[in-house]
N, C-alpha and C positions, 0 to 999 in steps of 0.2 A: 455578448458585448457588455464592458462593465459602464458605469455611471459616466458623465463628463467629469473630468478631474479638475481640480482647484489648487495643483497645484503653481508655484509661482514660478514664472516665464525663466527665471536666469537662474534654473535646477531643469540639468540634464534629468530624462527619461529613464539612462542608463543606472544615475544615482538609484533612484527610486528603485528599478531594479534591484540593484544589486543586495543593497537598506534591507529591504521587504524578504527578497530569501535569504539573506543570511540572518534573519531574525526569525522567518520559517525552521530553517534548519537548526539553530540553537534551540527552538524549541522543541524539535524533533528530535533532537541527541538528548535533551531532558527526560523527555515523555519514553524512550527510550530507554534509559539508566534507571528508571526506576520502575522497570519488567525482570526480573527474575530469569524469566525461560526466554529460548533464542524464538519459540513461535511469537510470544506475545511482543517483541521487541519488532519483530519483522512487522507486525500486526500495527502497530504502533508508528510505522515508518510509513504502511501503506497510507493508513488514517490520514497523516500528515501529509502527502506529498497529492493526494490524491485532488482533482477538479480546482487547478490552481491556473488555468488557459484565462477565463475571466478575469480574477483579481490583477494576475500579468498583462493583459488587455489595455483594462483601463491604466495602468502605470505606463504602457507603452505598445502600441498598436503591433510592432514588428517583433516581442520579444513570445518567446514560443514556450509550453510548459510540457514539453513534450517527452525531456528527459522523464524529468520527475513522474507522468504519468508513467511510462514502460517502467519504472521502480516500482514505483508504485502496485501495479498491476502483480510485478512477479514478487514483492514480498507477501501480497496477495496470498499468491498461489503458494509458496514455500510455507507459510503462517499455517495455512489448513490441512498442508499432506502433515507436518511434523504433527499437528497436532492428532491429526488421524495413526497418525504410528506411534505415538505415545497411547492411546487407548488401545491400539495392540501389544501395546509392550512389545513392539520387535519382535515380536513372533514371524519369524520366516517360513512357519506350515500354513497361515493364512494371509501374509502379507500380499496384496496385488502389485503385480511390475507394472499397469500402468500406472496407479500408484507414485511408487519408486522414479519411473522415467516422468511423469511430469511434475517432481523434487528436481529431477536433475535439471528437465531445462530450464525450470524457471529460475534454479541457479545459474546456469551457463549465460543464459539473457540478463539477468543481473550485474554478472560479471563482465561480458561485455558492453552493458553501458555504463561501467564505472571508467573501462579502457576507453570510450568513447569519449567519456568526461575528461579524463586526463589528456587527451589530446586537443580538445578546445581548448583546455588551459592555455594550450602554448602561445595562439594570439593575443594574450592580454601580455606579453612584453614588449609587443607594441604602441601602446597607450602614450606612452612618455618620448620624447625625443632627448628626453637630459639623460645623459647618462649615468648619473647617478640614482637616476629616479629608477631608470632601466635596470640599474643592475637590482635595484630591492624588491623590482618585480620579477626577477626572474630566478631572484633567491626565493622568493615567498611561493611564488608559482611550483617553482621542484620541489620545494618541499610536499605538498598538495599531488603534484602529480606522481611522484615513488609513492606513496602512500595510496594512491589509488590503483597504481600499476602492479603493488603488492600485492595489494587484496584481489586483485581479478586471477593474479596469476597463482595463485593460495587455491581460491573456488575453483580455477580452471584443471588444479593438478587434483583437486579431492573430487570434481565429478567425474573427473579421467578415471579416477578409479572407481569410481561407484562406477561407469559404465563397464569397467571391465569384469568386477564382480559378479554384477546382473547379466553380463551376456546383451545387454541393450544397445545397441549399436546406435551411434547420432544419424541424423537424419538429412539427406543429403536434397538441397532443393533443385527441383526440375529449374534447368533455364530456360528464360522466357525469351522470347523471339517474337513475340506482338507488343506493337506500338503501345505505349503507354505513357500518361503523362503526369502518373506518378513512379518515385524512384524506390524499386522494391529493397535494393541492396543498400540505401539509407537507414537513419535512423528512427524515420516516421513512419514506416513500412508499421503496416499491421499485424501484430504480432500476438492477437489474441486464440491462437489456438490452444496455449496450456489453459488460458481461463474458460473457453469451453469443455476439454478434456473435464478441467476442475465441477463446471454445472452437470455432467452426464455420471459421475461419478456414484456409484452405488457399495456402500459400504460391507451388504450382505451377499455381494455376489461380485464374479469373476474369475480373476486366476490364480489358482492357487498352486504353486509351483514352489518349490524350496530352492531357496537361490545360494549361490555356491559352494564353496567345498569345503572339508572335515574343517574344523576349526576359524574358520572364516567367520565372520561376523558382522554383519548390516552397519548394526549398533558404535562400531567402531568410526562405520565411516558418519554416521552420522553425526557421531564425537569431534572426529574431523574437522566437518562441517562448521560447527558450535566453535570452537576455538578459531579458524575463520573470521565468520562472521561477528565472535568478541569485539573484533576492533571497529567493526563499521560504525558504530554510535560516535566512537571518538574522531575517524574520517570526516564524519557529518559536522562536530564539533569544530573541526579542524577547518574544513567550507566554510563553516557559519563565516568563523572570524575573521579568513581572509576574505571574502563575501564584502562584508563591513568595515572593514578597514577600509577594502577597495572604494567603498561609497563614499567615504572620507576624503580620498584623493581627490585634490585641485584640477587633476588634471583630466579627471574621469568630468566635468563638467565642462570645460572648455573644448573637447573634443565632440564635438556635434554629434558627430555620424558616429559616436560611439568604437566598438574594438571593431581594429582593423579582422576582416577575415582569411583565413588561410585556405585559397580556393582550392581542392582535391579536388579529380578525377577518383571516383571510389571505386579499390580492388582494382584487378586484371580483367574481372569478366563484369564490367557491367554495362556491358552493350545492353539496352532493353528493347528495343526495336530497331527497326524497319523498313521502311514505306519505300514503294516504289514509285517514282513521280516524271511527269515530263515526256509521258511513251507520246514517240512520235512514229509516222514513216519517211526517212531521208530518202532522197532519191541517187541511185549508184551512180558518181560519177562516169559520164556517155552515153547515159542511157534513158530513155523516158518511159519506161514501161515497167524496169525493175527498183526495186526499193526495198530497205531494209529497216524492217523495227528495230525499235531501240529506244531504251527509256535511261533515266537516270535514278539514284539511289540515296534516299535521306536514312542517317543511319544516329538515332540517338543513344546518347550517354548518360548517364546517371551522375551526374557531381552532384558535389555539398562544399557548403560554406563552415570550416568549423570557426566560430566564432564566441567564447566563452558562454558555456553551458545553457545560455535563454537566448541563442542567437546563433541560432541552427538554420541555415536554407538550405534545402534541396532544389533541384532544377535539374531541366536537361539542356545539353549542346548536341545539336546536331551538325554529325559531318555529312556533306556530298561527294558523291563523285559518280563518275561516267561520262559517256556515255557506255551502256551496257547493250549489245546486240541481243534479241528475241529471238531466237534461232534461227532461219534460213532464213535467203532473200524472199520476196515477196514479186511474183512474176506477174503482170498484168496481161489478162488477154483483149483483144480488138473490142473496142466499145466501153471498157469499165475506167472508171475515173480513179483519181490518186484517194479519192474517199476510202475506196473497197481497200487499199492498202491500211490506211489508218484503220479501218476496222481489225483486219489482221491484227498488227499491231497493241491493240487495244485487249483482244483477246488473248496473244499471247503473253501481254502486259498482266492479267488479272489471273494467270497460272504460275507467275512467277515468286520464284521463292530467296529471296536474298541470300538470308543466313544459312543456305542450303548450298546455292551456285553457286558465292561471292565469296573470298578472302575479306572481310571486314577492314576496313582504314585502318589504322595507328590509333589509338585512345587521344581525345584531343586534349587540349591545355585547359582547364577551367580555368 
């Protein structure tokens, strides 16, 4: 948590925001332009973007740095395999694929949180109700967002090919079917496994495999790469300024609660649990001795709020429904009470498997 702020009551939160990283970022496109090679540039962007949750804090309790670190983290990781393959010079009779493959993801993760960024953009042309003011946000906004859509889909088609090169196949995640109450198909999802890959890392050992065929060449794609990633300094430029301008607008202080957000339901598969709730035993209409378990089903979903790049939420909604039958009826014999039914019940309540039995609900509205 950062200091108590001093700043003055009638300056929006969002200001300060907005001020602060677009003055981050201009200096980041600086510090940036004046690196030579794409490692130290990456290098350069991580430096910058990295442990900025506190300073955000104290400008604004709700505003999140969350982007900036997952950037942060994978220029990281790009910063140190490029440079580890310039000391090999590309040599493909010693170069290691895990190596190679965590270049690539930490490319692919970068690229899509540039596509993630570009899509919070879209709620800030909501800010204004004038129309005039509307349309110069949503000129300024596309300009920002093709240029961030470019570059992701630039890195998306050059790691496409590096994986095809290497034989490296992307890595498909298990779905999750236990309750949880964080949202993994989000953008706060945890996503440091290249940066461990990167700490186990042994430069003298592994695999040494010569990767593709007669005339092929790493080097080429890595060329790729580099022309790519040329433009991301000017991207970052390009943020600053609309950033800063934005802080400028009148209008960016008179609206309290800040950019309206644009609630999603994230993907087609982001069921993330579960739970089964509510096991009773009903009793069969006629009868006072037979009874049927049956529970009901809480079934959560993973939404997000995108709301211009430091004002990211995650959550979940949960749907219900049922009731669900627990397999057979439940027959009482002479002497036992409706208890011995509920136990039933309860038992066959704690073997039960939702996302195994059940059709899942309809994904709900965030």
């Amino acid at each position: 948590m950062g200091k108590a702020s001093n700043k003055p009551a009638t300056t929006s939160p969002r200001e300060y925001v907005f001020h602060n990283m677009g003055t981050l970022l201009k200096r980041t496109a600086a510090a940036m332009a004046k690196e030579k090679s794409l490692s130290n540039q990456l290098s350069q962007l991580s430096l910058h973007f990295e442990n900025n949750q506190d300073k955000l804090t104290e400008l604004d309790q709700t505003a999140t740095a969350s982007w900036l670190d997952e950037i942060s983290i994978n220029a990281c990781i790009a910063s140190n395999m490029l440079d580890a393959f310039t000391k090999q010079n590309l040599d493909l009779s010693i170069l290691r694929l895990d190596m190679v493959d965590t270049l690539i993801q930490s490319m692919e993760n970068l690229g899509h949180n540039l596509s993630l960024g570009a899509l919070s953009l879209s709620s800030g042309c909501a800010l204004s109700k004038d129309p005039k003011e509307t349309q110069e946000l949503m000129d300024k906004t596309h300009v920002i967002q093709q240029q961030f859509t470019n570059l992701s889909n630039n890195i998306a088609a050059t790691t496409f090919g590096m994986r095809y090169f290497t034989g490296l196949e992307p890595e498909v995640a298990a779905q999750q079917h236990s309750s949880s109450s964080h949202c993994p198909c989000c953008i706060a999802a945890d996503n440091q496994k290249p940066k461990l890959a990167l700490q186990n890392l042994c430069t003298e050992k592994g695999i040494h495999t010569r990767l593709g065929a007669a005339g092929e060449n790493l080097g080429d794609y890595i060329s790729e790469l580099e022309i790519d990633l040329e433009t991301l300094k000017d991207l970052i430029l390009a943020l600053a300024i609309f950033l800063l301008w934005l802080a400028s607008q009148p209008y960016l202080a008179t609206n309290a609660g800040g950019p309206p957000c644009n609630d999603e339901c994230t993907k087609g598969d982001n069921l993330v649990g579960a739970t089964v709730t509510n096991i009773s035993a009903e009793p069969i209409t006629g009868s006072t001795r037979s009874f049927q378990p049956q529970c009901y089903v809480d079934w959560d979903y993973c939404c997000t709020n995108w709301c211009l790049l430091f004002y990211w939420e995650n959550f979940i909604v949960t749907e219900t429904d049922g009731p669900h039958k627990l397999g057979g009826q439940v027959r009482l014999t002479q002497g036992q009470s409706a208890t011995a039914a509920k136990r039933v019940a309860i038992t066959r309540g704690a073997a039960f498997r939702p996302t195994r039995s059940l059709t899942a609900p309809a994904k709900p509205s965030c």
